[in-house]
N, C-alpha and C positions, 0 to 999 in steps of 0.2 A: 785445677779449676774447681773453685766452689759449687755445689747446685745449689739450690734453693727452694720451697717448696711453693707450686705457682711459677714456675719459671718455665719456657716453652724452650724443647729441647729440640733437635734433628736425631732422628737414628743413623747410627754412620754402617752398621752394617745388622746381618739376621732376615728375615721374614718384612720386618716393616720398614726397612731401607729407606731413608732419602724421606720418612715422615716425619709430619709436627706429633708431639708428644708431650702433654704435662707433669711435670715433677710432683708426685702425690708424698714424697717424704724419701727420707737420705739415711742409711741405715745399713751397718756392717760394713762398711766400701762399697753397697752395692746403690743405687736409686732406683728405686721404685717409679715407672712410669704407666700411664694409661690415655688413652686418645676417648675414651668412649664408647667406642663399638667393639674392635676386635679385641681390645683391653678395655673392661670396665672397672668405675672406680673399685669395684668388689673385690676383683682379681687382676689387680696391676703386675703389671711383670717388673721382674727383676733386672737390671741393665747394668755392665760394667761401665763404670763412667769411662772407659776409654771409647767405648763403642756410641758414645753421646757427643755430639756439639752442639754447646751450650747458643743460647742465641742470648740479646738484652732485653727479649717481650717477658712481661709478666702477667699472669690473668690474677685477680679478686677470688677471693677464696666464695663468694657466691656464684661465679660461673664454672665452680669444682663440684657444686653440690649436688647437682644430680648430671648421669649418661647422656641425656640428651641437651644440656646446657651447655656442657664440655664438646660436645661431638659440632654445637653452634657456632663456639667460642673460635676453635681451633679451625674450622671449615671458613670463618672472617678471616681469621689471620694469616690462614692459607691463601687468600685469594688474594688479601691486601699486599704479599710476598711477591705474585706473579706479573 
């Protein structure tokens, strides 16, 4: 599976289990993801895409641009989920 950057991910395992996560860029085999708070855009963590499932939501790269846009973003699409 491709990622994409803007693409809203699941973590399939690790610490932030079973959360929405955004693809911030795709680099060495690894993608880079961040939610905002516990991952901010500064310091995105590193994820094996096996440990990723990909979803079809994508956010605009203006709801990437800062911590608390993204933590807005993801906290809608979270709920629009349940």
């Amino acid at each position: 599976m491709d990622f994409q950057k803007g693409q809203i991910v699941i973590s399939l395992s690790g610490r932030d289990k079973g959360k929405l996560l955004a693809v911030t860029e795709c680099k060495d085999g690894y993608i880079l993801v961040c939610n905002g708070k516990e991952r901010p855009l500064e310091r995105a963590k590193r994820k094996n895409p096996r440990h990723l499932q990909a979803t079809s939501m994508f956010i605009e790269e203006n709801s990437m641009a800062t911590n608390p846009r993204l933590r807005k973003t993801l906290r809608t699409l979270s709920e629009q989920g349940r």
